[in-house]
LUMDO-186234 format. One record per atom (N, C-alpha, C): x, y, z. Coordinates in steps of 0.2 Angstrom, whole numbers, plus 5000, padded with zeros to 4 digits. Example, Ala and Ser with C-alpha at 12.3 -4.5 7.8 and 13.67 -1.06 7.14 Angstrom:
# LUMDO-186234
506649725039/506249785039/506649845039/506449895035/506849955036/506450005039/
***
This chain:
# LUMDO-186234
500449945000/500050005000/500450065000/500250104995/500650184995/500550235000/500950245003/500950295010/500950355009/500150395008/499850435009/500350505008/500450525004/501050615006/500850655007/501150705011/500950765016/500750815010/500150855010/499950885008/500050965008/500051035005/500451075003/499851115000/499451155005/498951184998/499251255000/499051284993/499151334993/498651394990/498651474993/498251504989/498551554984/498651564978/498951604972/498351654969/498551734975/498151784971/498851854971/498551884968/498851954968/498952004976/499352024977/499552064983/498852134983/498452124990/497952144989/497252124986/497352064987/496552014984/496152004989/496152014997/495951995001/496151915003/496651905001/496851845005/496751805012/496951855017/497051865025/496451895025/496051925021/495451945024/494751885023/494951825017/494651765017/494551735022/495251705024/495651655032/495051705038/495251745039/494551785044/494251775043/493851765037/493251755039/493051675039/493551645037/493651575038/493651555043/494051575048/493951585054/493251595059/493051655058/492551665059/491851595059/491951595053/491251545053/491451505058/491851485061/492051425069/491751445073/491551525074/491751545080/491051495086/490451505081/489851475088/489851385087/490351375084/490551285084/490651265091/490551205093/490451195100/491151175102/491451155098/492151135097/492551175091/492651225091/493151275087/493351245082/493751255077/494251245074/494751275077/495451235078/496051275079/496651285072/496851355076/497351385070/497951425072/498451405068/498951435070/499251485065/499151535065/499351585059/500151595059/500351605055/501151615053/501251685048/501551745049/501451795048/502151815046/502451855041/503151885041/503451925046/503151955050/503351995055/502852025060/502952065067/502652065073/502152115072/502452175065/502052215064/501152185062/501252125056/500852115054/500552045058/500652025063/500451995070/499852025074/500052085074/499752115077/499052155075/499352185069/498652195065/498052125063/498352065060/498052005062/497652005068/498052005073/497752015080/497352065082/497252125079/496752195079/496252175076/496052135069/495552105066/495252055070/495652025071/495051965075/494851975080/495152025085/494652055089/494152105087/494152125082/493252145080/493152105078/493052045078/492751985076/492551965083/492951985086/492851935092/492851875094/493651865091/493851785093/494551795096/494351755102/494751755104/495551715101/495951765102/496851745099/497151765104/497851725102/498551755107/499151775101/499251825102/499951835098/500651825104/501251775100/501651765103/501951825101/502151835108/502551915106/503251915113/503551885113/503851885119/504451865120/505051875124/505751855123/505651765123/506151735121/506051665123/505351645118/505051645112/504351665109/504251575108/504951535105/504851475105/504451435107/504851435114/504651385119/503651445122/503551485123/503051535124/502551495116/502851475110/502351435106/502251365109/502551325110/502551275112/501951285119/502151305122/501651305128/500951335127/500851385122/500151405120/499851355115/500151315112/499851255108/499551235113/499951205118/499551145123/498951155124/498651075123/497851075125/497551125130/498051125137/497851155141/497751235140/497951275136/497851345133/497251355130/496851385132/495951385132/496151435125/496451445120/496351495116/496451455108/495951465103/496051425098/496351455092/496451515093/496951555085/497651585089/497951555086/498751555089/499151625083/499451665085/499851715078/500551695081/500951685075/501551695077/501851725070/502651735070/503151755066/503351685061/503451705055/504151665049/504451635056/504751665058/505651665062/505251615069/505051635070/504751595077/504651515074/504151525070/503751445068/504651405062/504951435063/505551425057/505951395064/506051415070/506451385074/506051335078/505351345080/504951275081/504851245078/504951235071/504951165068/505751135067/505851185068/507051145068/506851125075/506551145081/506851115087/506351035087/505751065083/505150975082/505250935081/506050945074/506250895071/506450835075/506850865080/506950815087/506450795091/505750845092/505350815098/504850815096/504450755099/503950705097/503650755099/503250785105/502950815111/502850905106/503350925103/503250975099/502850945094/502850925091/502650865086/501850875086/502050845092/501150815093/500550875092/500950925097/500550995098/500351015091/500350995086/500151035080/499750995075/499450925081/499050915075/498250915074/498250935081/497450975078/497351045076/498051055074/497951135071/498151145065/497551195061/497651205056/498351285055/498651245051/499251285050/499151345044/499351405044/499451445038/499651495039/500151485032/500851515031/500751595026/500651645030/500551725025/500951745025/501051745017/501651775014/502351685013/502751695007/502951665008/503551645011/503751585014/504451595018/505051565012/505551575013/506151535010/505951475008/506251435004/506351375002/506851325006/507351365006/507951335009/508151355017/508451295019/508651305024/509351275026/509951325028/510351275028/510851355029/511751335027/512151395028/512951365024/513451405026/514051395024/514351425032/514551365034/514851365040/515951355040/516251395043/516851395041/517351365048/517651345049/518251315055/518951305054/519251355059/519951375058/520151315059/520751295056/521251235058/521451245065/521451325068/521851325074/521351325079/520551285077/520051275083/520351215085/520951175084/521051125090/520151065085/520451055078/519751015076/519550955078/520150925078/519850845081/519550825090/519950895091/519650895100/519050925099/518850985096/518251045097/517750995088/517850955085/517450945079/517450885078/517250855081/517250775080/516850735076/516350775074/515950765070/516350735064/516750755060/517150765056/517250695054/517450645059/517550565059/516850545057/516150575060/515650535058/515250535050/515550565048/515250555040/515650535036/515450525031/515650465024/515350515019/515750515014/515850535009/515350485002/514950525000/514550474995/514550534988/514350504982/514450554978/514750654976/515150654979/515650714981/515250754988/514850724993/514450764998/514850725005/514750755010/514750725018/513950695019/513850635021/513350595023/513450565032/513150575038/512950575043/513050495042/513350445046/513350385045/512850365051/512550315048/511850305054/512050265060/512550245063/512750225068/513050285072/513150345069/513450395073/512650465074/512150445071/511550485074/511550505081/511650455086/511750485091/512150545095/512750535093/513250535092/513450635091/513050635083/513050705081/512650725085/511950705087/511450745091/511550765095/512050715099/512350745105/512750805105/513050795098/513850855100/513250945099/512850925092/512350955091/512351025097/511951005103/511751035107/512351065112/512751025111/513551065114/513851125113/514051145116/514351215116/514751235112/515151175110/515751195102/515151195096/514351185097/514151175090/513651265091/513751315094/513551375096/513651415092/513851415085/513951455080/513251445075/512751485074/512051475069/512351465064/512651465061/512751425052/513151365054/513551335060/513751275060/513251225061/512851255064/512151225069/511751205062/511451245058/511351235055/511551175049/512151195048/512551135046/512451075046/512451075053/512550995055/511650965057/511151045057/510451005056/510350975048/510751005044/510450965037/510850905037/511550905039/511750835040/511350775044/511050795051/510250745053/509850745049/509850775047/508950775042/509250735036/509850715037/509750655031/510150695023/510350745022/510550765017/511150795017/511750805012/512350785010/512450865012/513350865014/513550915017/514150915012/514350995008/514851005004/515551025009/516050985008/516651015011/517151045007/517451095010/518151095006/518651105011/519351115008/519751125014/520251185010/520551235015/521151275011/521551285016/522351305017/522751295020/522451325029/522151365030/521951385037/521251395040/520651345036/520051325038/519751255033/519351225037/518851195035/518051245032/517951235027/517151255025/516751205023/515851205028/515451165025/514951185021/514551185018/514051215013/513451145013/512951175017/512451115017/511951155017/511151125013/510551165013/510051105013/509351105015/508951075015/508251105012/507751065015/507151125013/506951145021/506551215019/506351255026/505851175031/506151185037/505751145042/504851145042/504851225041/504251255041/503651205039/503951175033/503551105028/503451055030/503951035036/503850985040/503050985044/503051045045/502351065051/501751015044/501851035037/501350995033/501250885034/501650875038/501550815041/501350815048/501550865051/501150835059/500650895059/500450945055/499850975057/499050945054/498550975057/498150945055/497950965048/498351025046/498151065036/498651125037/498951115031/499451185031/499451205023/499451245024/499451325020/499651365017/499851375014/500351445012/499951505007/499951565008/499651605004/500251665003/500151694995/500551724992/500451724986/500651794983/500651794974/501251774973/501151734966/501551694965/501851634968/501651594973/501651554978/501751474973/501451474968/501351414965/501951404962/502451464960/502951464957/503751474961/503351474967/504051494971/504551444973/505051464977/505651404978/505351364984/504751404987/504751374994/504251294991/503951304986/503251244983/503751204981/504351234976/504751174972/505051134977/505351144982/505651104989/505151064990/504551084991/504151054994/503950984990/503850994985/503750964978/504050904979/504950934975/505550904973/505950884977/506150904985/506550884988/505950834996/505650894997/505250865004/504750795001/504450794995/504550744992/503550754995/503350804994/502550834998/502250844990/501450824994/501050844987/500750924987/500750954981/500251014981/499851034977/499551064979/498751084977/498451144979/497951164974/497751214975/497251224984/497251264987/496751284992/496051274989/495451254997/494951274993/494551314992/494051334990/493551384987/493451434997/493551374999/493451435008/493951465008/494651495005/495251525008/495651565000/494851554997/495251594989/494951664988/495151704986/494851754988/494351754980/493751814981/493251814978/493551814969/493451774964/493751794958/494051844954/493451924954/493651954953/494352004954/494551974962/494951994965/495651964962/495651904962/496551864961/496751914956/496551934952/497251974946/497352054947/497452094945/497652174946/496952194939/496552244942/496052274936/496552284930/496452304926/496752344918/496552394917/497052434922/497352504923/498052524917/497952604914/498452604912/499052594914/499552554914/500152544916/500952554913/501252594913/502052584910/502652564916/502852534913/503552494918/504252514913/504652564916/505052604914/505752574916/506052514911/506752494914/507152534913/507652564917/508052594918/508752594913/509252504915/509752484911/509452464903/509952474900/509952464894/509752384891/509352354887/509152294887/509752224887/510452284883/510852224884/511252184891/511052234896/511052214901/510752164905/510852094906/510452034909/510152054917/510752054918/510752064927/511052114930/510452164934/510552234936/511052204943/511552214944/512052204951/512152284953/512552284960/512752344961/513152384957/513652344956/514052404951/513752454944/513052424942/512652454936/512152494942/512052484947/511552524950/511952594955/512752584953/512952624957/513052684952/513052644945/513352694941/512552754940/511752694940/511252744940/511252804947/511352774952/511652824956/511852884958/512452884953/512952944953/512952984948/512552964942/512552994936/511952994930/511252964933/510752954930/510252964933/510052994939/509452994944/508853054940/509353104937/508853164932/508553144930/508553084925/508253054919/507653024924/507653004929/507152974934/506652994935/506953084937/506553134940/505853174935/506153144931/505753154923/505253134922/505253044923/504953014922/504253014927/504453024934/504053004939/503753084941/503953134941/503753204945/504153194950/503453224956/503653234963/503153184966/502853154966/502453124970/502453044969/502853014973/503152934971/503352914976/503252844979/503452804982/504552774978/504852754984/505452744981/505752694987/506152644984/506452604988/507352594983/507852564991/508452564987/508652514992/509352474990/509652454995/509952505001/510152475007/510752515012/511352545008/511652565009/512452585008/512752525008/513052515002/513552485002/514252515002/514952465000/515652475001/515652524994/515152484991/515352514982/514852574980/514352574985/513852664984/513452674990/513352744992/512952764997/512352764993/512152704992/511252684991/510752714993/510752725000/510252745003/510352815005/511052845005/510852905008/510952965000/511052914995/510852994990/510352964989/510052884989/509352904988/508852954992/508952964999/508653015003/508953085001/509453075000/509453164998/509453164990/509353124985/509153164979/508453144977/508353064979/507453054977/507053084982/507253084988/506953114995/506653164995/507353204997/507253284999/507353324992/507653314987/507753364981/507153344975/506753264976/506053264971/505553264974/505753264981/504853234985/504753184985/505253104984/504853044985/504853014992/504552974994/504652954997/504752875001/505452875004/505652825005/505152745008/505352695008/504952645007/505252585008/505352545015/505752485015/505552425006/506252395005/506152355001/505652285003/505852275010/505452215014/504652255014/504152265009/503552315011/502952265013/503152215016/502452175017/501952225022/501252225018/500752245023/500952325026/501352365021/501252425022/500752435017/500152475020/499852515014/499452595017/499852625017/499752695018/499852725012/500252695005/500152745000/499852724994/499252714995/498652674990/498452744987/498552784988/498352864981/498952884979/499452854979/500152854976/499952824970/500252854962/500252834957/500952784954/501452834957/502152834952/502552784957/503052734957/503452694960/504252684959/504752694961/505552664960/505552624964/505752564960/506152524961/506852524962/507152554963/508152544961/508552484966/508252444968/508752384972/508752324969/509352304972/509452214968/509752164975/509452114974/509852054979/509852014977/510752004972/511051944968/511351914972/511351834971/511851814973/512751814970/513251824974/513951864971/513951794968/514751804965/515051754960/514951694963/515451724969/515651644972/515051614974/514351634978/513951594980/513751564974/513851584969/513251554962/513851484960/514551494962/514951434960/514751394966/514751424972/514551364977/513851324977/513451364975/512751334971/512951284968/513051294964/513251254956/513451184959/514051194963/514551124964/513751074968/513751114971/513151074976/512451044973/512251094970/511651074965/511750994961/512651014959/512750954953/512950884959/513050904964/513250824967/512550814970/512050854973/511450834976/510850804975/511050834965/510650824961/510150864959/509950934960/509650984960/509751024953/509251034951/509351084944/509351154945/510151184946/510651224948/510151304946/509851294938/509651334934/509151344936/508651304938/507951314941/508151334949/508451314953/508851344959/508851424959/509351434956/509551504953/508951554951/508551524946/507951564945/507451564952/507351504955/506751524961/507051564966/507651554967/508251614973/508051684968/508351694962/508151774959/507551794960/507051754957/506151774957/506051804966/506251744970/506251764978/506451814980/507151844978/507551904981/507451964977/507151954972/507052034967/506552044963/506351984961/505652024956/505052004962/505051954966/504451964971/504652014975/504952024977/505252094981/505152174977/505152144973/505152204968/504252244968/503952174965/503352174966/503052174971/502952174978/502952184986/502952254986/503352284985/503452364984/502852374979/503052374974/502452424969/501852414971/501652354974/501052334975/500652374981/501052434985/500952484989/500652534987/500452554981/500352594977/499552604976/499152634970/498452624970/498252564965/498752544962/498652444959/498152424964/498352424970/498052384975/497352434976/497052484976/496552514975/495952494972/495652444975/494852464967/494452504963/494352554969/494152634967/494552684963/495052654959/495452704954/495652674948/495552714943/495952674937/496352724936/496652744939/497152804937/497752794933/498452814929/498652784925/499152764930/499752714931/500352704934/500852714932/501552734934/502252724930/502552694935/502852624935/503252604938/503852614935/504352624939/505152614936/505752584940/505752524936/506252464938/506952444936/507552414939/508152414935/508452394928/507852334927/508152304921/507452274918/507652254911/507152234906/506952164911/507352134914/507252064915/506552074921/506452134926/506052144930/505452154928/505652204921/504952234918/504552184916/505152104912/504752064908/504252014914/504652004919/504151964925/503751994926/503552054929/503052104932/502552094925/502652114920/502152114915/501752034913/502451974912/502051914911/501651874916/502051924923/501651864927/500951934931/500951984932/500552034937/499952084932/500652104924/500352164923/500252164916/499852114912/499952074907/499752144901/499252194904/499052234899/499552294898/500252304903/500552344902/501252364897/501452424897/501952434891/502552444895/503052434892/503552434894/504152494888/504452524893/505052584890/505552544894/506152584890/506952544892/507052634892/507452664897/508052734895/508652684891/508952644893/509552604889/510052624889/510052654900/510552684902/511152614900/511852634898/512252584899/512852554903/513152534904/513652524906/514152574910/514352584915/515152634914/515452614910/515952694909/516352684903/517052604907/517452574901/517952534905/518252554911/518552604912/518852614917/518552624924/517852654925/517452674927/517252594930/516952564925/516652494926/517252454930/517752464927/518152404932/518352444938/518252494941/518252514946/517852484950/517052484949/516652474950/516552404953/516852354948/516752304948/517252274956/517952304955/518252284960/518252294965/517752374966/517352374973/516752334974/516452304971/515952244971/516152174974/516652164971/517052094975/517352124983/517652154981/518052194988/517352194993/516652214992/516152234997/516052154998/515852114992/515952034995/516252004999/517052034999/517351995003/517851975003/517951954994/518551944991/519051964994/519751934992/520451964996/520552004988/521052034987/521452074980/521552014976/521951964978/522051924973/521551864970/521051844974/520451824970/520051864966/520051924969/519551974964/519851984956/520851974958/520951984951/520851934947/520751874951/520851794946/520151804944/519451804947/518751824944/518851874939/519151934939/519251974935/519551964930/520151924929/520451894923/520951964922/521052004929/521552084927/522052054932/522652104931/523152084937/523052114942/523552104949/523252124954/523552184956/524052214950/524152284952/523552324950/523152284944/522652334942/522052354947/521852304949/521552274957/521552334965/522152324964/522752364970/522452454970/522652474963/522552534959/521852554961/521252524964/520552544962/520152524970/520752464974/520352454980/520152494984/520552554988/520252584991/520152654990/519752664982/519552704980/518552744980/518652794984/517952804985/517652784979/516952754980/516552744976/516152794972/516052884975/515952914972/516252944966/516652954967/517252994963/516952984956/
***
């Protein structure tokens, strides 16, 4: 007989469809049941915990938002039967570290299974780190671990006589680093750890899927809601690696039809880089920065929402964004993380100008791991960029009057690259037109300035930046600690 597989429903509408105002009232209908339904809500942050928690009290259901040092074990103890309350709110972060800690206990475990689970907004796919150990930590006394795996297809494999063994060392005090910890929970969980070694440490590179997914085998129904969710990294883990069935939610938790897609408002989406450009990185975004922003000011007026990265090594992102989109156009700044901000729904116009690539080397360390793990590196790749930039990217604009249904007013969004424009159109904003400025490149010298302070902000030492760079290392030496303005 085929053993039944943990289920994965999901709901897939647009930012804004009433999603979380569905689950409410999903919710609600329990309330005069003589026996409730129980739920445990999972929310990206305390901000939106709370407002969650604001609504069901004018509904008048009783909830508890964990909110409190120690939040973990404060979820653990509120599950318990003996907790008279039947909608439970927590954080990503919280229910992210009570399912790592459930992995090992039964008694976590159990607590979740007359609750129904649901995941708003979506979390990571992956869970896991690149964990590093000096040769001079004394390895074989402080790292012992080290003896208990076997090498299978170029990965480390946990040898099943030594389970105990790691679990042990696990909770000890030499394993008190969060990326070794980490480490060594993919290695329990059964999945392969990359090493390498170079003259003055050890590095491990090990990732699995979010725990969070585990909750879809011991809760009583789990959930996730998000646009785009059906095509995210967190579904394909769930899919391809957790090895979970998915499917669509049902008609109780979907918001009303008209609502899933965005009206057909005039919209233009205004790429910034020139189209020969694949991928907007910092150094193309430093150079819009310090020598393009007018052209911007043109396009949008004075009245617009704007979002940037922090400052980097390689540009002050954030503070000439405040002082020339800010205070010299009138926009206004806007975290890139915008979940459940919506204060600017009579805002027409929007900048986007941030990026979050993975640098070189992670994309080589991908790669190596994909090809021993057996993961499709290329589809990897896309669900990490789709996650960290154009749904990020999308999250922002969505703060806008798009989300408004009383306006058809016209929009300008303007974003880095053709590649954001072509996803926001294929998949959000199908009726939309698209312009390129076709800003390009720094001049050579300019650029490889740039480019060197982009490894340098990495991480890189002079002389691997010049080996990536294929330049010498005087040329390298020549431009390292050169301001970035200039």
């Amino acid at each position: 007989m085929t053993e039944k597989k943990p289920v994965v429903n999901f709901v897939n509408a647009i930012c804004g469809s009433g999603k979380s105002h569905r689950l409410k009232e999903y919710i609600l209908s329990f309330k005069n049941e003589a026996v409730p339904e129980k739920f445990l809500i999972v929310v990206p942050t305390h901000a939106l915990a709370d407002q969650f928690k604001q609504d069901l009290n004018h509904f008048r259901i009783s909830n508890h938002h964990i909110f409190v040092e120690g939040a973990t074990l404060n979820l653990k103890s509120t599950l318990a039967d003996s907790f008279q309350i039947n909608v439970v709110i927590t954080t990503h972060e919280c229910f992210t570290n009570y399912c790592h800690l459930a992995t090992f206990n039964l008694e976590m475990r159990s607590l979740l299974a007359e609750h129904n689970v649901v995941i708003d907004e979506i979390p990571d796919g992956w869970f896991g780190a690149e964990a590093t150990i000096r040769h001079a930590d004394r390895t074989a006394e402080n790292f012992p671990f080290l003896e208990w795996l076997e090498e299978r297809n170029g990965l480390l494999y946990l040898r099943e006589e030594h389970y105990d063994n790691l679990y042990k060392y696990y909770h000890e005090k030499h394993a008190n680093s969060d990326n070794l910890k980490k480490v060594l929970y993919v290695a329990l969980d059964g999945c392969g750890v990359m090493h390498t070694e170079c003259d003055s440490s050890y590095s491990f590179f090990a990732y699995t899927y979010n725990p969070i997914l585990k909750a879809a085998t011991w809760a009583k129904s789990f959930t996730v809601l998000g646009a785009g969710v059906n095509r995210s990294g967190f579904v394909w883990m769930a899919e391809n690696v957790a090895q979970m069935a998915v499917q669509e939610a049902g008609e109780h938790l979907q918001p009303d039809p008209e609502r899933r897609k965005h009206k057909n408002v005039p919209i233009k989406i205004v790429a910034v880089l020139s189209e020969d450009i694949k991928r907007a990185g910092q150094s193309e975004l430093a150079n819009i920065f310090n020598n393009h922003l007018r052209e911007i000011r043109q396009i949008v007026g004075k009245d617009f929402i704007f979002a940037t990265n922090n400052d980097k090594a390689i540009c002050d992102f954030k503070t000439i964004g405040l002082t020339e989109l800010g205070d010299r156009m009138g926009g206004v700044d806007v975290s890139m993380s915008s979940y459940g901000i919506n204060s600017y729904q009579s805002i027409h116009c929007a900048v986007f100008l941030g990026c979050a690539n993975l640098g070189d080397k992670d994309r080589k360390r991908w790669a190596d791991y994909c090809e021993r793990i057996g993961w499709d590196f290329e589809t990897v790749m896309e669900k990490k960029r789709q996650a960290m930039y154009f749904e990020r990217c999308y999250q922002f604009l969505s703060r806008t009057s798009i989300r408004n249904t009383d306006t058809d007013h016209p929009l300008v969004f303007v974003v880095p690259d053709m590649a954001a424009a072509e996803y926001l159109k294929n998949h959000y904003f199908p009726g939309s037109t698209i312009e390129c400025l076709g800003i390009k490149k720094a001049g050579k010298q300019h650029e490889t300035r740039l480019k060197v302070l982009e490894y340098k902000a990495q991480g890189l030492t002079q002389k691997k930046a010049a080996e990536e760079m294929a330049v010498s290392l005087r040329t390298v030496a020549t431009y390292w600690n050169q301001d970035t303005r200039v």
